[in-house]
N, C-alpha and C positions, 0 to 999 in steps of 0.2 A: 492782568491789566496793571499799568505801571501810572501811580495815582500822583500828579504833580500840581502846587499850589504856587502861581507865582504872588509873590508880598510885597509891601515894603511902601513908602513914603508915597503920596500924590507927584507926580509926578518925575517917576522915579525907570520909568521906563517898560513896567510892567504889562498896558495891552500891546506896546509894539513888540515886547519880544512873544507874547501868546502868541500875537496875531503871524509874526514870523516862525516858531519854533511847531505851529498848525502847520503851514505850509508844507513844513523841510518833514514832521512825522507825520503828514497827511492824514491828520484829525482835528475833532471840533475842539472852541474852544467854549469849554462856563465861562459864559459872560459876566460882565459884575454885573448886580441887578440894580446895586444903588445907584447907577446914574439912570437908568430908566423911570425911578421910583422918586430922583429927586429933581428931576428937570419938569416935574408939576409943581414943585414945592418951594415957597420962597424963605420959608422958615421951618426946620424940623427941631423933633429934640430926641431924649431919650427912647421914649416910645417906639418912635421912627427906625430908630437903630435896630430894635429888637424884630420889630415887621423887615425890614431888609434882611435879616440876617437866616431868620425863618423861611424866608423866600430865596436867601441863597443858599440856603441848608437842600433847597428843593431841585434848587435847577443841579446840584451834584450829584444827590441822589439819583436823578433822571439822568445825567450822563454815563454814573456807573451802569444802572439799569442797561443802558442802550449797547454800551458792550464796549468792543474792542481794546488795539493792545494798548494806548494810552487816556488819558485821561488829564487834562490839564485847564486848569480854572486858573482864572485870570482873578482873581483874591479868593477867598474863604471867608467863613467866621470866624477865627482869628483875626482877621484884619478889623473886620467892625466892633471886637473885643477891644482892641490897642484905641481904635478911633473913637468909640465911649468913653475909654478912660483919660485919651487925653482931651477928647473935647470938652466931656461933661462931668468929669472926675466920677465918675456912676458907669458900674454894669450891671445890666438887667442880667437876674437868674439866667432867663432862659438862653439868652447871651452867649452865658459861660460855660453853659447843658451843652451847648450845639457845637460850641468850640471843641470841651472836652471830649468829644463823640468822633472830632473829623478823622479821618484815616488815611490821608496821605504818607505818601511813600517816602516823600520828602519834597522840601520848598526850596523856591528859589527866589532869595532876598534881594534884594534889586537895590544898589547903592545907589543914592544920589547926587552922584557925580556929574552929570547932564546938567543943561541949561533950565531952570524952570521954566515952564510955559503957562501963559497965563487959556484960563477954560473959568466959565463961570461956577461949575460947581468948586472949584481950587480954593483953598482957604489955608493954607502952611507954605506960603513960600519960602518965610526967614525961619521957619524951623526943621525942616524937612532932615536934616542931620541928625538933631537929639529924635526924631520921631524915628528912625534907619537903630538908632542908639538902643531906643525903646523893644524894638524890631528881635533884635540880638540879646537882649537882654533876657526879655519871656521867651523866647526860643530857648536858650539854653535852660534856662529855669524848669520848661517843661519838655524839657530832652529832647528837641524835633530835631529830626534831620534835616538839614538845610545848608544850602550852600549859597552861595554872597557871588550876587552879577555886579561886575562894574566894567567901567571905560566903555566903550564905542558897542554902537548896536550891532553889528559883526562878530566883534570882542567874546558879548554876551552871548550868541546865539551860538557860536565854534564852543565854549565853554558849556553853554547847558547842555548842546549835544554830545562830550565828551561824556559829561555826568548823567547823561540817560544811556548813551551805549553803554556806558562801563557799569551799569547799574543791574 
């Protein structure tokens, strides 16, 4: 199984390429859990993060479980690691346990080159850059493999499927 995390800034392009790069390798995608988790909620905080994060430590678990040749989550805990720290300068332990633990093959960084769109849970329109910045930064720091989508939803999708055939 070939374990893929797509990352990277709120809208930044990452469930339209799952939802397209499903398609073209004809499997499911981990969903993110925190929009399910925060479209009941008009205020969260730390807490919050570390129950999403737990609950998407689960829905990967269950995809690896389920089998097949790919495996592709549309964020991880790494992402809600980055989004603690910049939302609420704080990462919960457990946070950082479930980060440390993920086992992707390698990520696919989604630049923020695209138009912002506005969605109610959106909250980084005029930073989306420094947070892409951020992105790259603990990636290298913790040596993932990752490779950087950008330009046109086409662009991206010819590009990640180069770098999963050739993987």
């Amino acid at each position: 199984m070939i374990k893929i995390s797509i990352v990277g800034p709120e809208s930044s392009g990452k469930s339209t390429l799952a939802l397209s790069l499903s398609q073209k390798l004809e499997c499911e995608v981990c969903e993110e859990h925190s929009r399910k988790y925060l479209e009941k909620k008009i205020h969260y905080d730390v807490s919050d993060l570390k129950t999403i994060a737990k609950e998407q430590n689960k829905l990967i678990r269950k995809g690896i479980e389920r089998g097949g040749k790919y495996l592709l989550a549309d964020t991880c805990v790494l992402d809600i690691e980055l989004w603690s720290k910049i939302k609420f300068n704080k990462i919960e332990e457990k946070i950082l346990d479930l980060s440390s633990k993920e086992e992707f093959d390698f990520y696919l960084l989604c630049k923020p080159d695209i138009p912002w769109e506005y969605d109610k849970l959106r909250e980084n329109q005029y930073n989306r850059e420094s947070i892409y910045e951020e992105f790259k930064s603990v990636m290298k720091e913790k040596k993932l493999n990752y490779f950087i989508m950008k330009g046109s939803v086409s662009k991206r999708i010819s590009s990640a499927l180069k770098i999963i055939n050739n993987y």
